[in-house]
C-alpha positions in Angstrom: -19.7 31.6 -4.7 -21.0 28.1 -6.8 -21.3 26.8 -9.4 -24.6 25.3 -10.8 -25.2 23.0 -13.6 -28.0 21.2 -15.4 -27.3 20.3 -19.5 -28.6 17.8 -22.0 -26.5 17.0 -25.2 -26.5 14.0 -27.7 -23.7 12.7 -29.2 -23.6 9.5 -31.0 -23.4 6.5 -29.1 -23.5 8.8 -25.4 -26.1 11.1 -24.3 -24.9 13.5 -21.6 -27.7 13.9 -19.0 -25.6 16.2 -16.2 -26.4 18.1 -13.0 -24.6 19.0 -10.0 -23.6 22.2 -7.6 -19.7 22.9 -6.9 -19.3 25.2 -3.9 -15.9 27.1 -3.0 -13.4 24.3 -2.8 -12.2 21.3 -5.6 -15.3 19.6 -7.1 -13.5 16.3 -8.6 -15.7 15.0 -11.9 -14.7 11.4 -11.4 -15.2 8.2 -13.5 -14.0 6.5 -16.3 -12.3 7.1 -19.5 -15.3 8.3 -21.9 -18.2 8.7 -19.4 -18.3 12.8 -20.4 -16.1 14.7 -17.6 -13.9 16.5 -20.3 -17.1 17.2 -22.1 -18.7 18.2 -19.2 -16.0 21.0 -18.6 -15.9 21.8 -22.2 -19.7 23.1 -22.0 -18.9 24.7 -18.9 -16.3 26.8 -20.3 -18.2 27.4 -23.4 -16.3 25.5 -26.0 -19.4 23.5 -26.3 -23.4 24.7 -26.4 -24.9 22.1 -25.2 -28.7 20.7 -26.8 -30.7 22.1 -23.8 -30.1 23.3 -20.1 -29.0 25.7 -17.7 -25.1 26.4 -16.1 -24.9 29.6 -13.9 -21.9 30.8 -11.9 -22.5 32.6 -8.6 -25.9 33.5 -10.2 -24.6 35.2 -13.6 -26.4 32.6 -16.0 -23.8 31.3 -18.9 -26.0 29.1 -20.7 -30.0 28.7 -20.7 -32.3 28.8 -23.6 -31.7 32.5 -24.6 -28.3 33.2 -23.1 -24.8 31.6 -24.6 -21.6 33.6 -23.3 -18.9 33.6 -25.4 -15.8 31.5 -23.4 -14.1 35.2 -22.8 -16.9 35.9 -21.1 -17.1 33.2 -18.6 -14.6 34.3 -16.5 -13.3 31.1 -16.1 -9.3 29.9 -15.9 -8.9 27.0 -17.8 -6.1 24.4 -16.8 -5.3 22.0 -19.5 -3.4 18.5 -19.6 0.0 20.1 -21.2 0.4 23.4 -20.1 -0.3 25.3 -23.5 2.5 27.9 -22.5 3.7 30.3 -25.3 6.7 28.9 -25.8 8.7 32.1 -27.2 7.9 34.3 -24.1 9.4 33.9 -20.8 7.1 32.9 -17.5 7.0 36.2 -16.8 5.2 37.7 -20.0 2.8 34.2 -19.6 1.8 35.1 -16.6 1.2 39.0 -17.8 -0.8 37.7 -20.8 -4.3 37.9 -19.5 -3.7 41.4 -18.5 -3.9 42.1 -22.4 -7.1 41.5 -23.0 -9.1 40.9 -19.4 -9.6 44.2 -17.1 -8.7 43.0 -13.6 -6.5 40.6 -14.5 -3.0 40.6 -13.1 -4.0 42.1 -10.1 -2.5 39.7 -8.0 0.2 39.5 -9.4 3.0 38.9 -7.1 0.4 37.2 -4.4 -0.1 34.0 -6.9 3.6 34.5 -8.1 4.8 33.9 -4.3 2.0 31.4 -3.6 3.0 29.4 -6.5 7.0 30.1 -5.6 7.0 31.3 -9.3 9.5 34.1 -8.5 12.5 31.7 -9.5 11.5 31.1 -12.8 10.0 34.4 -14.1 13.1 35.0 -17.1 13.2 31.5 -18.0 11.5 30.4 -21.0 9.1 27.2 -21.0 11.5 24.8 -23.0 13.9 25.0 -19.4 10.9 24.0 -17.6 10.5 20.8 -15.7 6.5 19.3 -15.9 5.7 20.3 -13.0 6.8 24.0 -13.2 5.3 24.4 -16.3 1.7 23.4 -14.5 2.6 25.8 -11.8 3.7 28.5 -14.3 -0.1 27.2 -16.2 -1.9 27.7 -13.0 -0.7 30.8 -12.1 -1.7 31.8 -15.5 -5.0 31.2 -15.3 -5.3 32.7 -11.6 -4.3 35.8 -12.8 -6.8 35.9 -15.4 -9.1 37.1 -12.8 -11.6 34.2 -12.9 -14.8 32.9 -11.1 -13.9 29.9 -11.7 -10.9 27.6 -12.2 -11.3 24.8 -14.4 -8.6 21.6 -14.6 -8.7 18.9 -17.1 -6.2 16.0 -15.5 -3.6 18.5 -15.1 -1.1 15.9 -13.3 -2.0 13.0 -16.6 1.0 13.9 -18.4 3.8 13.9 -15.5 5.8 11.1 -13.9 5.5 10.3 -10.5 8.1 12.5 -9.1 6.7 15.4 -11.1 3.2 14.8 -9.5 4.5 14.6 -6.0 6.5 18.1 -6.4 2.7 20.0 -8.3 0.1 18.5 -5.2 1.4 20.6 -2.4 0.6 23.8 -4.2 -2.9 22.3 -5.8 -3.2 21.7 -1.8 -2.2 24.9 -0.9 -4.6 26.5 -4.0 -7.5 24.7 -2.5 -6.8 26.1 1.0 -6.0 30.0 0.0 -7.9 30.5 -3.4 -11.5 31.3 -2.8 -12.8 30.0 -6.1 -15.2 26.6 -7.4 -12.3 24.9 -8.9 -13.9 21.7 -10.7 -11.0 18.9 -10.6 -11.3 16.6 -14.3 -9.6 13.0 -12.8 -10.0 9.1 -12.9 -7.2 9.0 -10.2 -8.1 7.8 -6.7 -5.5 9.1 -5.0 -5.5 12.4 -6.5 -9.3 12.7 -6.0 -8.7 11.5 -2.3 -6.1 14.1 -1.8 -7.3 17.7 -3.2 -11.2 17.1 -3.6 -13.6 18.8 -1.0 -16.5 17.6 -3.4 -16.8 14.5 -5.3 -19.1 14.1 -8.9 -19.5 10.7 -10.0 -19.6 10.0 -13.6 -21.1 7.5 -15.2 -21.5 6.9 -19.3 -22.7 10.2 -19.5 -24.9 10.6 -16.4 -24.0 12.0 -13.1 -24.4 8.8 -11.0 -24.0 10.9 -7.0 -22.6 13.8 -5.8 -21.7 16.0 -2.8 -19.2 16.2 -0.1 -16.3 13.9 -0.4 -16.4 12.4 3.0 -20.0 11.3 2.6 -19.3 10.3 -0.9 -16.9 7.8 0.1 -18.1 6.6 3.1 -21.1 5.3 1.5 -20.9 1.3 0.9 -23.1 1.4 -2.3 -20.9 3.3 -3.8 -17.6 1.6 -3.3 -17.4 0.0 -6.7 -18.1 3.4 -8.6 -14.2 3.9 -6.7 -12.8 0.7 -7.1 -13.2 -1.9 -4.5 -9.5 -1.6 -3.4 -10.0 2.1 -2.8 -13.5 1.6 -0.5 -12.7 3.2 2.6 -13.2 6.9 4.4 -11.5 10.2 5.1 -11.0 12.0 8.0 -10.5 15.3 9.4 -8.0 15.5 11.8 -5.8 18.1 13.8 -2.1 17.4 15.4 -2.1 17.1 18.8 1.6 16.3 19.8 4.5 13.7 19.0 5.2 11.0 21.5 8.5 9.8 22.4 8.7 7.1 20.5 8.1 9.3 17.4 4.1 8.1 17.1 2.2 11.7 16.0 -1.4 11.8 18.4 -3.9 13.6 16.6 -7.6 14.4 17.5 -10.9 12.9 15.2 -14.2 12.9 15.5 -13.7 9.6 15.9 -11.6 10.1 18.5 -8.1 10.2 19.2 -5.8 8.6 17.0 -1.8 7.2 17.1 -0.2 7.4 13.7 3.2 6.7 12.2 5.3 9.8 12.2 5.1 12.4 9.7 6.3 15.8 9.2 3.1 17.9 10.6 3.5 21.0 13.2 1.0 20.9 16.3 -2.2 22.2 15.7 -2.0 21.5 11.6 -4.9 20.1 9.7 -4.7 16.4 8.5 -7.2 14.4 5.6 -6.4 10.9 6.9 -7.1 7.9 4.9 -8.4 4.8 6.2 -9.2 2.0 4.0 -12.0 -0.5 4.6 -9.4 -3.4 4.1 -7.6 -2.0 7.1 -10.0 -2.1 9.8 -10.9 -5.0 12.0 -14.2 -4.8 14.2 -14.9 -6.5 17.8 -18.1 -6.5 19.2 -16.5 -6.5 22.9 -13.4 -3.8 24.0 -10.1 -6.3 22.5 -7.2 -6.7 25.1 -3.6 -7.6 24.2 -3.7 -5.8 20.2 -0.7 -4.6 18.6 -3.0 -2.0 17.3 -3.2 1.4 18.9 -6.5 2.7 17.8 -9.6 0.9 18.8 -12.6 3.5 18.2 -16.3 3.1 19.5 -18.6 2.9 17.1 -22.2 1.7 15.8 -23.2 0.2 13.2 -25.3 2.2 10.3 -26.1 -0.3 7.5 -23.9 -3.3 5.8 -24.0 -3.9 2.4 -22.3 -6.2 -0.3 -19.4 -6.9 2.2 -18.9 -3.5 3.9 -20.2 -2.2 7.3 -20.7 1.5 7.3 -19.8 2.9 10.8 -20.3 6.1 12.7 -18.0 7.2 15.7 -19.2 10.3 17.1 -20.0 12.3 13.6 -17.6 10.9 11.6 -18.6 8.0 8.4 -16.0 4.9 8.6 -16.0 2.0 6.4 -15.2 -1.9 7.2 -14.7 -4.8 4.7 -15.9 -8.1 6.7 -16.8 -11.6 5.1 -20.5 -12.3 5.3 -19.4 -15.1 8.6 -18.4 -12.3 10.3 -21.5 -10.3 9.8 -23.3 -13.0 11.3 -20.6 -14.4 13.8 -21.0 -10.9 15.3 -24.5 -9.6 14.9 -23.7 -6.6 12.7 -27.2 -5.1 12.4 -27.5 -1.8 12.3 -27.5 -0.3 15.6 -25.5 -2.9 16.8 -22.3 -1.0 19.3 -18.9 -2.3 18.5 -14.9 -1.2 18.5 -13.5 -0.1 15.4 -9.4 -1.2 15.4 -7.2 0.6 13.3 -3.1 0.3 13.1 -1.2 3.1 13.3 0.5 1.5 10.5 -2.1 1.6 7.7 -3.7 5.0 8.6 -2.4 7.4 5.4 -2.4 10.9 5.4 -4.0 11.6 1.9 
C-alpha cells in the first residue's frame, strides 16, 4: 500500500509544485514554517482541490482532472495539532464515533484500545485528560476509523516536553504494528529523526528531495535543508549483549558498536544516531583512543565541510575542516577509520 502524489496549486505569494511516493511506514514532510506541508496534507485529505494534478492511494485515484472524492471518501484518519475530541463524550463514545457513519470502522476496537493502553481512560471525559492522552485517545480515533491512510499535522506542537516524551513510544510502536502510509507533518529534527522511515523535503512550496531517511540524511548536500548542527546519519542496529561494565554491544552494518547503557533486551532493534560533529577520521588504524568504536570505511564524496562515508552498506557522515581534507588525502575512494565514542552515539 502507497501513497502517490503529484499537485499544482497557486496561491498568492507561493506556488505549490509537489510530488512524492509514501510507502507503508511514517513519510515526514519536513521544512520550514510556510514552505506548504500543512497545505500539502490539506489536499491530500480533500479539504483542498488543488489547480491541477494527480494523488492516488494504493491505486484508488482521489484527485485527477475528472475525479475529486469528497474527504469521507478518502479513507483517511486525520490527526490534528489539538486533539479536536468531543469534549461532552467520554473516550470511549470518541473512539466509537466513526463507527456512526464509516462501515468497518471500529473493528479493531479493543486491538488499538490495548496498543494505545487506552483501556484506563475509556469513562473519563477529555477535560481530565493530560496532552498526551488526549493525542493517544485522537490517534486511536482516527485508527479506528478504518483508514488507508493516517494523516498527522505536528501532533506533538502543542505539548511540553514531558508530554512529548510520554506520546513517542506509542507513535513508535504505531509505526512498527500499523500497516498503513502515515505521512508525519513536522519542522522538528528530532522528531523526524525518531519516527520517520521516509523523509520529504520541503522547500517554499516545492518538494526539494525525497526517499528513505537514511539516505536522505546521509547525503552531505543536503545537510543545511536539516540544519547544520543536525548533519549526521542513522543506523540500524540490533542488541547483542551488555558487558560488565554496563557498556550495551550492538551489531551495524558498520560493524559492531560499544554504546553507553540503555534499557534494550538482546536481540531488540535500535535507530542510532550519530552526528557528523561526533566523528573523528584517521587515515591509519589509531592506537591508545579513549574511544571504543573505530569503523573501516571509505570515502564516497566530500562536500562543503562533510565527508560522506560507507562502511560495509551503511551511509555515515563526518564534519572535518578543509586542512584536514587535505592533511589526509580524503578523495573519494580514499580507505580510512571512522572513530566514534560510545559517549555521543544516541539512540534516536
Amino acid at each position: 500500500m502507497s501513497l502517490s502524489v503529484a499537485f499544482r496549486h497557486g496561491f498568492p505569494g507561493l506556488d505549490l509544485d509537489v510530488a512524492f511516493e509514501a510507502p507503508v511506514g511514517v513519510t515526514a514532510l519536513f521544512g520550514p514554517s510556510g514552505c506548504g506541508k500543512s497545505t500539502t496534507i490539506n489536499a491530500i485529505a480533500g479539504l483542498l482541490r488543488p489547480d491541477s494534478g494527480r494523488i492516488a492511494l494504493d491505486g484508488r485515484v482521489l484527485f485527477d482532472g475528472r475525479t475529486n472524492l469528497a474527504p469521507q471518501e478518502r479513507r483517511i484518519g486525520y490527526v490534528f495539532q489539538d486533539a479536536r475530541l468531543f469534549p461532552h463524550l467520554t473516550v470511549e463514545r470518541n473512539l466509537r464515533y466513526p463507527a456512526r457513519w464509516r462501515r468497518g470502522a471500529g473493528r479493531d476496537f479493543d486491538r488499538i484500545v490495548e496498543m494505545l493502553a487506552l483501556g484506563p481512560l475509556l469513562q473519563r471525559r477529555p477535560a481530565t485528560l493530560s496532552g498526551g492522552e488526549k493525542q493517544r485517545t485522537a490517534i486511536g480515533r482516527a485508527l479506528l476509523s478504518d483508514p488507508a491512510l493516517l494523516v498527522m499535522d505536528e501532533p506533538l506542537a502543542a505539548l511540553d516536553d514531558s508530554r512529548k516524551a510520554e506520546i513517542m513510544p506509542w507513535l513508535e510502536r504505531l509505526r512498527d504494528e500499523v500497516r498503513l502510509p502515515i505521512l508525519y507533518v513536522s519542522h522538528s529534527v528530532p522528531e523526524v529523526l525518531r519516527l520517520a522511515t521516509t523523509l520529504v523535503l520541503m522547500q517554499r512550496g516545492r518538494v526539494t528531495h525525497s526517499g528513505p531517511l537514511e539516505t536522505i540524511l546521509a547525503d552531505p548536500r543536503l545537510a543545511p535543508e536539516l540544519g547544520a548542527r543536525e548533519a549526521g546519519a542513522l543506523i540500524h542496529a540490533t542488541v547483542e549483549g551488555h558487558e560488565p561494565d554496563g557498556m550495551l554491544r550492538v551489531r551495524t552494518a558498520a560493524g559492531p558498536m560499544l554504546l553507553q547503557e540503555v534499557e534494550a533486551a538482546t536481540g531488540q532493534e535500535l535507530r542510532l544516531r550519530v552526528l557528523a560533529h561526533e566523528v573523528i577520521l584517521s587515515r591509519d588504524p589509531p592506537q591508545g583512543l579513549s574511544a571504543l568504536n573505530v569503523l573501516p570505511a571509505t570515502v564516497v564524496q566530500v562536500s562543503g565541510g562533510l565527508v560522506q562515508l560507507t562502511l560495509g552498506d551503511q551511509r555515515m557522515l563526518a564534519q572535518v575542516t578543509p586542512r584536514s581534507v587535505e592533511t589526509l588525502g580524503l578523495t573519494p575512494g580514499a580507505a580510512c577509520f571512522a572513530i566514534v565514542k560510545s559517549v555521543s552515539v544516541l539512540p534516536s
